[in-house]
RONU-122631 format. One record per residue: x, y, z of N, C-alpha, C in turn; residue in three letters. Coordinates in pm, whole numbers, plus 50000, padded with zeros to 5 digits. Layout:
<pts>
XYZXYZXYZala
...
</pts>
This chain:
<pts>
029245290995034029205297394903029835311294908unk
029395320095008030265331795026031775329195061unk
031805319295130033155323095128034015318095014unk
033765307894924033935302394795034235320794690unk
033635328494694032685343194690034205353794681unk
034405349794754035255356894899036945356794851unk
036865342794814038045332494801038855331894694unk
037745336994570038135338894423038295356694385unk
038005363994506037975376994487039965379094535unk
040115368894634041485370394707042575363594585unk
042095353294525042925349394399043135354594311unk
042305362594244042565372694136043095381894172unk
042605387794261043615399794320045375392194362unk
045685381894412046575378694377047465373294258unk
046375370194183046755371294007047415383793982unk
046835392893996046945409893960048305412494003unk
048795406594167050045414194187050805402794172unk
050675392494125051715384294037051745391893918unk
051355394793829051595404393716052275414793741unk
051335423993827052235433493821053365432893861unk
054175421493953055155420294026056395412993877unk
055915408893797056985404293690056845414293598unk
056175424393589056265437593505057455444593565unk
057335447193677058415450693789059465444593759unk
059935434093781060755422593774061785427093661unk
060965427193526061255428993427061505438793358unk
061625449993494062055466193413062935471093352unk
064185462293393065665464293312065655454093157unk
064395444693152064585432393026064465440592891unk
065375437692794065635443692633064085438192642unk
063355448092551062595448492444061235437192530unk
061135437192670060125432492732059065441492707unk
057675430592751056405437792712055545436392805unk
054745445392873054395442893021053395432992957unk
052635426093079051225422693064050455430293165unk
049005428193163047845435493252046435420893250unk
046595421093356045965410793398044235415693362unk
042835405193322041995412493327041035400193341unk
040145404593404038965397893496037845396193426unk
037165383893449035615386893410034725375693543unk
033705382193535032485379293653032415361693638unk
031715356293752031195340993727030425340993776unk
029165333393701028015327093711028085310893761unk
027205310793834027015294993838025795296093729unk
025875283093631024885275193523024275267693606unk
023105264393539021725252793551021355253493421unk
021305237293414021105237393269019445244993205unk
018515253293355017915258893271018405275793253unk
019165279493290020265291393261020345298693375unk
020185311893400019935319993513019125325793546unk
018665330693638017105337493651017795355493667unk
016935362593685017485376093694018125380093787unk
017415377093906018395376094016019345372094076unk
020295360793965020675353993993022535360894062unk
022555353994217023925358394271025395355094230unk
026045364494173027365360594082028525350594184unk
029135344894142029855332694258031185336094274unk
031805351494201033145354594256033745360494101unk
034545359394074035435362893981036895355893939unk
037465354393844038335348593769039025358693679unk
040335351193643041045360993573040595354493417unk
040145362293345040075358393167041245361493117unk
042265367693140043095362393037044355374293074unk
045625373593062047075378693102047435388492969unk
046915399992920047305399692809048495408492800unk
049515404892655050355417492663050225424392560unk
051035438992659050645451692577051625454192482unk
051625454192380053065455892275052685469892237unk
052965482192331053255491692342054635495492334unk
054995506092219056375512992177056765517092306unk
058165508292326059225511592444060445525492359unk
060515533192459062095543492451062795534092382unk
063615542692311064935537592220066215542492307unk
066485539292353067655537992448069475533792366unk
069965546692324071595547192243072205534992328unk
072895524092245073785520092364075285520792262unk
075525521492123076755526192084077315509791945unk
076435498191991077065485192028076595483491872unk
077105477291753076765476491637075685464691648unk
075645458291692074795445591685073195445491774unk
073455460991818071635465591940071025471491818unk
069845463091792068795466291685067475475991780unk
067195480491729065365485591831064575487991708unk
063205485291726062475486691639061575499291606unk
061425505791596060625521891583059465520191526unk
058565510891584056895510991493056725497491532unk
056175488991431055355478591481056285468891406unk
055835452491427056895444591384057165436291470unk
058155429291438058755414891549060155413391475unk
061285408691528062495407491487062185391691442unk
062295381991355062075369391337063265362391345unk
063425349891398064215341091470064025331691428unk
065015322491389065055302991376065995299091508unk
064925288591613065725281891732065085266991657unk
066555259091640065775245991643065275242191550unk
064995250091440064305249791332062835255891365unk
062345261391469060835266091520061425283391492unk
060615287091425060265302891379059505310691485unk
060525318191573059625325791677059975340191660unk
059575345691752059145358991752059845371291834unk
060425381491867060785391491974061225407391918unk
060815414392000061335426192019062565432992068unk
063595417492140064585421092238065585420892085unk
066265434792088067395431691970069085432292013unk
068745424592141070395424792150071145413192144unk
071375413592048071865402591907073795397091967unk
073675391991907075455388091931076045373591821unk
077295374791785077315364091755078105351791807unk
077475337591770078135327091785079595323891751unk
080005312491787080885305991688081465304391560unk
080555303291466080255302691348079995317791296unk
080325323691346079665336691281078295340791267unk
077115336791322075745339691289075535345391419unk
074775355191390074055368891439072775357091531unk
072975357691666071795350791754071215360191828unk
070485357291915069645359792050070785358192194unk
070375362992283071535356492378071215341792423unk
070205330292342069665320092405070425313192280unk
070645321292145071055308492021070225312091957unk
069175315991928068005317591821068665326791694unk
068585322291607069125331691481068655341891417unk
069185354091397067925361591318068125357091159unk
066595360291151066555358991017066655372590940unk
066945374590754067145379590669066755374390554unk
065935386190478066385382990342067645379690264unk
068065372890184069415368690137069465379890001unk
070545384289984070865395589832071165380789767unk
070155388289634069985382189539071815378389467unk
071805369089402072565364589343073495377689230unk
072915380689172073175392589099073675408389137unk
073045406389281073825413289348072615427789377unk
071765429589299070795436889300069465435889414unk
069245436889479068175437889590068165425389656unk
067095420089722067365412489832066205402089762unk
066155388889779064875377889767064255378989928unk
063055389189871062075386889996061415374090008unk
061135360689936060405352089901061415345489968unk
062325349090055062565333690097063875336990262unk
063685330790336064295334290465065955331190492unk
066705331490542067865328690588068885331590678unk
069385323190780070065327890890071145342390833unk
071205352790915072405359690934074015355290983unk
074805355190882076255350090931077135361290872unk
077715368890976078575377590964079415371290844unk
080465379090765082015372290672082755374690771unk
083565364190787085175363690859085905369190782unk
085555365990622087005368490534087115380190537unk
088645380390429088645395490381087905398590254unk
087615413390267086775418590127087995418189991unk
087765411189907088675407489793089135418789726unk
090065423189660090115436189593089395437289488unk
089585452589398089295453389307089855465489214unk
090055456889085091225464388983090505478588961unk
091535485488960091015501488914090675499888765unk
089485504188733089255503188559089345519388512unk
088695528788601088745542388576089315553688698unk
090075562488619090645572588720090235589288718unk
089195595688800088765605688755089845617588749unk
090365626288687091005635488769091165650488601unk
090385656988753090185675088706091325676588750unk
091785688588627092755697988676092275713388599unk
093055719588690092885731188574094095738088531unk
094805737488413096065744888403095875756988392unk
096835763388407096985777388389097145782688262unk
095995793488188096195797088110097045808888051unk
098155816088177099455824088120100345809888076unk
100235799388114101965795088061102355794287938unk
103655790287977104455786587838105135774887818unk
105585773187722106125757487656107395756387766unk
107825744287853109005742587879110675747787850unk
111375752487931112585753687853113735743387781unk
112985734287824113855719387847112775712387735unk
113465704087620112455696987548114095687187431unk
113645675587453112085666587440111915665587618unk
110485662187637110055657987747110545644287838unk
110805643987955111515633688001111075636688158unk
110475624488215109575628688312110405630988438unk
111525629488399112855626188487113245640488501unk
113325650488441113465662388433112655672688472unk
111855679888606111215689288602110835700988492unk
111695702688453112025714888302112145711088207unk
111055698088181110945692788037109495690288026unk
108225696688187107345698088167106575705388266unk
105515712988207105155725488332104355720188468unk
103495708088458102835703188553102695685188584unk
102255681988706101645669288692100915661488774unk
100605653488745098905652088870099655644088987unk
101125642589013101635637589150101085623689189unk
100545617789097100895602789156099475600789177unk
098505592689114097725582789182097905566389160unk
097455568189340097165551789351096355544789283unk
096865534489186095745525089126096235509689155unk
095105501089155095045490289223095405476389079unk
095675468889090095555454688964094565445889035unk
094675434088948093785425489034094315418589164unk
095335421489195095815413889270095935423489438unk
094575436889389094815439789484096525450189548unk
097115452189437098685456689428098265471789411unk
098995480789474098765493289433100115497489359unk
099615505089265100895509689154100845524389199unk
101255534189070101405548289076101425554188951unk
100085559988917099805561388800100155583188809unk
100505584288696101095597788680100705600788565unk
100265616788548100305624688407100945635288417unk
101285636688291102725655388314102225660788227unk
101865667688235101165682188164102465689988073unk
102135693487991103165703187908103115710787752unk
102845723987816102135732987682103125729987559unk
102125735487478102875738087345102515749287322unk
103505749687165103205762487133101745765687071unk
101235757486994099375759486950098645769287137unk
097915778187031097055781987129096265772087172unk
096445774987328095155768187413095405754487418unk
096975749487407096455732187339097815728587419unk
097435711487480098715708387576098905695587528unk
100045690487578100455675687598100755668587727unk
099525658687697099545649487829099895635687867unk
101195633587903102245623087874101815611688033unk
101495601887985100865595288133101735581488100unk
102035578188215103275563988315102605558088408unk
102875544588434102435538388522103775529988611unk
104195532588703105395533788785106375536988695unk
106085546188661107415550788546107525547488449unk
106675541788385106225533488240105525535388173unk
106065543088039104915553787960104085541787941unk
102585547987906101795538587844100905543787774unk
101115545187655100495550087516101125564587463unk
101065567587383101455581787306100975588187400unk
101905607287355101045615287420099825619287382unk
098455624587447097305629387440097425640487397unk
096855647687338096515661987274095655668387360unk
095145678787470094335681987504094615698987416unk
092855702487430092655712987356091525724787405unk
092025730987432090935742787536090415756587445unk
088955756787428088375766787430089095782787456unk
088795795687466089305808887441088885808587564unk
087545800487636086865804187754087505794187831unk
088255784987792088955774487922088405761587906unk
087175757687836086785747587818087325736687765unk
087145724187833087855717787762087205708187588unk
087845714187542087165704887357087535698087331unk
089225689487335089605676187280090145670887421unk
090075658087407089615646987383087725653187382unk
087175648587254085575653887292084885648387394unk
085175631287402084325630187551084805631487695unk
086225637487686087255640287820087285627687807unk
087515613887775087935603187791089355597487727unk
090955593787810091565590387791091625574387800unk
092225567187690092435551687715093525554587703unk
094095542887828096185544087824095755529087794unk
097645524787695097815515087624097795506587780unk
097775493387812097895482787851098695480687942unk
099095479388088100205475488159100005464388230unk
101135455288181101385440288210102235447088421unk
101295441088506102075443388637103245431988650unk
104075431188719105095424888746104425417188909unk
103435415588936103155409289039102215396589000unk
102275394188877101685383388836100175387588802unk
099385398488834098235402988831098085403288680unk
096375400088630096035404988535096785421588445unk
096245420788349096365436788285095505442488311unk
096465458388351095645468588420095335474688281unk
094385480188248094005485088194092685498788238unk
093355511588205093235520488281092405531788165unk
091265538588197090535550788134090945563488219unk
091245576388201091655587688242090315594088202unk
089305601388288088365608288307088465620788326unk
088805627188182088935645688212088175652288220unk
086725649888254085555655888244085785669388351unk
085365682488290085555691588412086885699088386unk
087755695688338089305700088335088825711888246unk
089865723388335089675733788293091005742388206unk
090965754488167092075759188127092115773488155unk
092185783788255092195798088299092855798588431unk
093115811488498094305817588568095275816088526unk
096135817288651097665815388665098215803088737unk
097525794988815097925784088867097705772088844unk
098365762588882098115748688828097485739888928unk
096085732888937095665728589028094725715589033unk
094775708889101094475694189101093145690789180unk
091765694289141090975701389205090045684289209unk
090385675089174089415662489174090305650189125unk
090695642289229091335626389214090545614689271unk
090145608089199089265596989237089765584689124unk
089625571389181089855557889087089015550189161unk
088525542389085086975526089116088105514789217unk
089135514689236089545502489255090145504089404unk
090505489089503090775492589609091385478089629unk
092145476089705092985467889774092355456789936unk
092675443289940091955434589979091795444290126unk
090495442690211090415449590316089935439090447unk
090005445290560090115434190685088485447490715unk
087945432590784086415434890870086155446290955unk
085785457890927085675470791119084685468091111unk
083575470691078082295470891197081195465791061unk
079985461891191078945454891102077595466791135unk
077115472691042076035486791023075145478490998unk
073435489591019072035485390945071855497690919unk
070955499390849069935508690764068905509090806unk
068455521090776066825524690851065745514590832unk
065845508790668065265503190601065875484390622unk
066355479090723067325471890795067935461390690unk
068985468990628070105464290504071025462890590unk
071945449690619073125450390706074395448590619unk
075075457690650076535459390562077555453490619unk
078585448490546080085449890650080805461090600unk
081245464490649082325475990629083335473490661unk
084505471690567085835470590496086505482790520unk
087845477490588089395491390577089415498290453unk
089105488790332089415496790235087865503890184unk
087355508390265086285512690213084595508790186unk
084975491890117084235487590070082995480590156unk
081805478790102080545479790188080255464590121unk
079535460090171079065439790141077945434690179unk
076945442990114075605440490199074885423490236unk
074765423190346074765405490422073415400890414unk
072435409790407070945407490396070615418590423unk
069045416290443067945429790512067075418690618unk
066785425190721066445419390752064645418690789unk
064155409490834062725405990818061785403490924unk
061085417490935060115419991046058855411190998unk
057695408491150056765400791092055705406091214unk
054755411091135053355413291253052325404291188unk
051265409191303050305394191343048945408191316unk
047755400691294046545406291346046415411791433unk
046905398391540046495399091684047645398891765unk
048525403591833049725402291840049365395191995unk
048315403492079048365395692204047955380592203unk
047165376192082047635361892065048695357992031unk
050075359692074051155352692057051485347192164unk
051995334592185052475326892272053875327992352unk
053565329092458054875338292551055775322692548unk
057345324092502058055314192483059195317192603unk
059455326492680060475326292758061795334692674unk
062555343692723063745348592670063415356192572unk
062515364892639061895374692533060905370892379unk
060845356692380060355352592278059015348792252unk
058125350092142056765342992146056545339291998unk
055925329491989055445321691900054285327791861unk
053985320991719052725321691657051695312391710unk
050185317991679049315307091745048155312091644unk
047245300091660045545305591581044965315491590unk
044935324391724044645335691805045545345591723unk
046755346491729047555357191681047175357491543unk
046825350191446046445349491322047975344091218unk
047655345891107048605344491034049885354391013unk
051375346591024052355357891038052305369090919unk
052765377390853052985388590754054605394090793unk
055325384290694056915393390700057155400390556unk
057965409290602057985421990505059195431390567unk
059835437790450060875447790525060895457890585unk
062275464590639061115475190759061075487790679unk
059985495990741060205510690669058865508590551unk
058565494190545057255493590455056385490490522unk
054945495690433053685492390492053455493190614unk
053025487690672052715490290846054135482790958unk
055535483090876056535483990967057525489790999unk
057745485891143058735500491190059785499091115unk
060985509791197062255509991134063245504691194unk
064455506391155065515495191251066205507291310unk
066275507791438067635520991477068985512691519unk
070345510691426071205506091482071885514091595unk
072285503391696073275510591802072485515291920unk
070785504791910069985514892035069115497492037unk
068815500292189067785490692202066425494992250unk
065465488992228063975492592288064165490092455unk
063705497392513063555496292622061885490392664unk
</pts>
């Protein structure tokens, strides 16, 4: 019996440095979680129970548990290293089985979908149809776009200026855009886009008159007037008063690339009229030209974007953390992964940055 005693004191203790020896093991593993081995006493039973004195028969291990204790966030640079900053689980489809991990160093397949290094998929909320927030009510693999980001027609073009309030009327008149000295200024060319993704060259030429405070603003689209001239009309203080809402509509331009009609608003909001110089202090237009894939971003709040040459952003999902009651009831699956079980309780997914979950740090992994 003692040595029975004896025998189970030498097994657990070799339990112990089997644990600790794959804690070890596992010091370089993404987003591993130690365990700590822990013991409880044994009794021998009779079915009439124990008496007080009764001599304990050795010891056993009760149970391997792990510690899902916050690991270092460790920079590694790599767009696709997620780490989690708080509590949570990265959620996965292998197989169609919904499992569980902390390891976020993601990559993709074939097909374009964002895996595990084993194949497991992460999951995401999908953006709603409309384009407005995400359907948390319902799950879906992550698949990068191959394509390109489609263009889009310029509808509005912002642009402040401020003319100078010494000038004078041209010496050169009628106006002819062909002629420097048939008008005092001009906004030098912006790029605007059709549908086809085509960039044109949209222009306005500035040119006083004789009315106080009051100009003419003659606007082309590759050299192609389009609509009468504008009247602008300035305040004693520089302000601008006509057009009253600073809003220009130019007539209609049919592109020669087969593209829809551009149809273009001029945004003078801000345009001023004082000094001596002529200056182009704000150019901006909505529209941009088809763009090729650079890099795939997350958000604190884990929104994954693509980001487009030309600018443009394409949000792919958010993605969907999930904690447990009990987390050390989860079932150790191998490859950083664990399952749900009765013990762990029922899953709870939700986005990160809410309620009791962490945040996403792109470009870093948990250590």
């Amino acid at each position: 019996m003692s040595f029975n005693t004896s025998l189970s004191g030498i097994n657990a203790a070799n339990s112990d440095l089997n644990v600790t020896a794959n804690n070890i093991a596992n010091v370089n593993t993404t987003g591993f979680k130690e365990s700590r081995a822990e013991f409880a006493d044994l009794f021998s039973y009779t079915t009439y129970g124990l008496s007080r004195n009764a001599i304990g028969a050795g010891v056993k291990v009760s149970n391997v548990a792990q510690q899902f204790s916050q690991g270092n966030i460790d920079p590694t640079g790599r767009s696709l290293d997620f780490a989690i900053d708080g509590e949570g689980f990265f959620t996965v489809n292998k197989n169609g089985n919904t499992l569980y991990t902390r390891a976020g160093n993601f990559q993709t397949d074939n097909q374009g979908y964002v895996v595990t290094p084993d194949g497991a998929r992460l999951q995401v909320f999908a953006p709603n149809a409309g384009g407005a927030g995400f359907d948390v009510g319902r799950l879906s693999d992550l698949q990068l776009l191959t394509t390109d980001s489609p263009p889009a027609q310029t509808g509005l073009v912002n642009l402040m200026v401020t003319l100078p309030g010494n000038a004078s009327p041209p010496v050169t008149s009628p106006f002819d855009p062909a002629d420097p000295n048939s008008y005092n200024d001009s906004s030098g060319g912006v790029t605007v886009y059709d549908s086809l993704g085509v960039s044109h060259v949209q222009t306005s030429y500035f040119v006083k008159t004789p009315g106080a405070n009051a100009w003419e603003m003659h606007n082309y689209v590759d050299g192609v007037r389009v609509g009468d001239p504008v009247t602008l009309q300035f305040s004693d203080n520089g302000a601008l008063l006509a057009p009253a809402n600073g809003r220009v509509t130019l007539d209609p331009y049919t592109p020669s690339t087969g593209a829809g009609v551009l149809s273009l608003d001029l945004d003078l909001t801000g345009s001023t009229q004082y000094g001596e110089k002529f200056a182009l202090r704000d150019v901006r237009q909505d529209g941009y030209a088809a763009g090729k894939l650079n890099e795939i971003s997350i958000a604190a709040d884990g929104v994954v974007f693509a980001r487009y040459s030309n600018g443009a952003d394409a949000p792919l999902g958010q993605v969907a953390l999930t904690t447990f009651n009990n987390p050390q009831g989860l079932q150790p699956q191998g490859n950083n992964l664990w399952a749900g079980s009765h013990v762990s309780g029922s899953p709870r997914t939700g986005v990160p940055g809410s309620s009791d979950f962490g945040q996403i740090h792109s470009g870093a992994l948990e250590s």
